[in-house]
C-alpha positions, 0 to 999 in steps of 0.5 A: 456845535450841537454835537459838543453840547451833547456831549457836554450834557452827557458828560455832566450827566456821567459826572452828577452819577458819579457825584452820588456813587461818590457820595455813598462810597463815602459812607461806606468808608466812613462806617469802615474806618469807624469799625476799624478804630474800635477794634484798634481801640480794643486789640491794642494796648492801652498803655505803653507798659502794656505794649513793652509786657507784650514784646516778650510774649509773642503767642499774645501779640499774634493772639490779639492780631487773629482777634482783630482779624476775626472781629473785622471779619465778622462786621465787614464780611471780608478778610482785611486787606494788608493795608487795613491791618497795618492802619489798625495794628501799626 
């Protein structure tokens, strides 16, 4: 029995760990996800006429996405993944 228990503790232990890694990640994402909706808020259109204007002007959709691009790049330190560019430009 006395086996069980210690493994009990040891994974109660592992789980509190994991509890405050958690936490943290959580934080991460949180200053992620902020950074990622001001460079949406900029890049993007701010009107739906602004948007229809661009679809003829392919060189300025392509510019805004490099933008957003280097911008990410610059405050998180890292390429955005495929994800990350589709959450932030549809």
């Amino acid at each position: 029995m006395s086996n069980n228990v210690t493994s009990t503790s040891s994974i109660a232990i592992n789980a509190s760990n994991n509890t405050y890694n958690n936490t943290s990640t959580e934080s991460a994402t949180t200053n992620l996800g902020q950074i990622m909706n001001n460079i949406s808020a900029n890049i993007n259109p701010k009107t739906s006429g602004e948007g229809l204007k661009m679809l003829n002007k392919p060189d300025e959709i392509i510019a805004r996405l490099q933008e957003g691009s280097k911008q990410f790049e610059r405050q998180v330190g890292r390429q955005m993944t495929y994800s990350e560019m589709r959450q932030m430009f549809g």
